[in-house]
N, C-alpha and C positions, 0 to 999 in steps of 0.2 A: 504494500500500500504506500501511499505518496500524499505527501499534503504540500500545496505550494499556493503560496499566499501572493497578493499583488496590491499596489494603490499607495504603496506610501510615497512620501515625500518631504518637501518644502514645503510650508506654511507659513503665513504670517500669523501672527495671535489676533483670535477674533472670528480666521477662517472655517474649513470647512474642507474633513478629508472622507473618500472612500474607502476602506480596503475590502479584500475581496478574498476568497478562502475555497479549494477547490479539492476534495480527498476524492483521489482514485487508486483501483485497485480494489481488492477483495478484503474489507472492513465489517469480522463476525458482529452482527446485532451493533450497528454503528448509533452509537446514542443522542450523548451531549456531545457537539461543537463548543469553540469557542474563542476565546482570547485570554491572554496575557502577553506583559508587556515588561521591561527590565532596563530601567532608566542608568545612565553612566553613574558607578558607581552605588549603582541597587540591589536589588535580589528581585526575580523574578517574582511579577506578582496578578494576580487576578485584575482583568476588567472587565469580560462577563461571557455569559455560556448562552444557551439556549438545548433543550433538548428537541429530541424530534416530535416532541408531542407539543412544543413551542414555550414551556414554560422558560424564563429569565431567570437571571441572575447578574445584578450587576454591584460593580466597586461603588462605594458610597460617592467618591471621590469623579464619577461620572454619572451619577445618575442626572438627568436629567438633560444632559449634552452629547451623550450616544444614545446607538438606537441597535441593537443586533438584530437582524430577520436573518432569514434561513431558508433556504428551497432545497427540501428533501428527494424530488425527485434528479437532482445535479449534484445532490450533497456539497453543496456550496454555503458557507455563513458569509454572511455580512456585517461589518461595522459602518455606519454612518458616525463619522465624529464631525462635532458643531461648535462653535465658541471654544475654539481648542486654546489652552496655556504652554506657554511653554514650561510649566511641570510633564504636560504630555509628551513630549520627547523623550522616547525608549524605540526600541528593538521593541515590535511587536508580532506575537507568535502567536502561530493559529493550533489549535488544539484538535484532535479528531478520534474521539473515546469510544473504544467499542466494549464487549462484553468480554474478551480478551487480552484487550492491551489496547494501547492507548498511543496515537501518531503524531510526531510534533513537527511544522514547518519549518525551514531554515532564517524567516525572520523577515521583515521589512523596516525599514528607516523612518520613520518620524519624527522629524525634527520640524519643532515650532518656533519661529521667530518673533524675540518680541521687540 
């Protein structure tokens, strides 16, 4: 199985990013998707999931300025991020959990300029 994540970039503070999360490959009872994220000098840490029956989960510290959806039939998550800080600048990594084991992307760049 394979997870490869897209959409990050440059930002100004204030903007407005996509990322994009796409698990292929043969994933037993593929569940919760997701994110996390590991800022310079952090520890990786949660910004939110979604399982396949759509329930959330998100970081306190985003609620209300992301947004994750999901299309189960492409097994793709989605992050819409909105009024981004540049506290959000990290490596963010897409998660892809089955009943099995668990797949993590290789990471995309977000950096927010303020």
């Amino acid at each position: 199985a394979q997870v490869v994540e897209s959409g990050g970039g440059l930002v100004q503070a204030g903007g407005s990013l996509r990322l994009s999360c796409a698990a292929s490959g043969t994933i037993f009872r593929l569940d919760t998707m997701g994110w996390y994220r590991q800022g310079p000098g952090k520890e990786r840490e949660l910004v939110a999931t979604i399982t396949s029956g759509g329930s959330t989960n998100y970081a306190g510290s985003v609620k209300g300025r992301f947004a994750i959806s999901r299309d189960n039939a492409k097994n793709t998550v989605y992050l819409q991020m909105n009024s981004l800080k540049s506290e959000d600048t990290a490596v963010y990594y897409c998660l892809a959990r089955g009943a099995l084991a668990s797949y993590w992307g290789q990471g995309t760049q977000v950096t927010v300029s303020s």
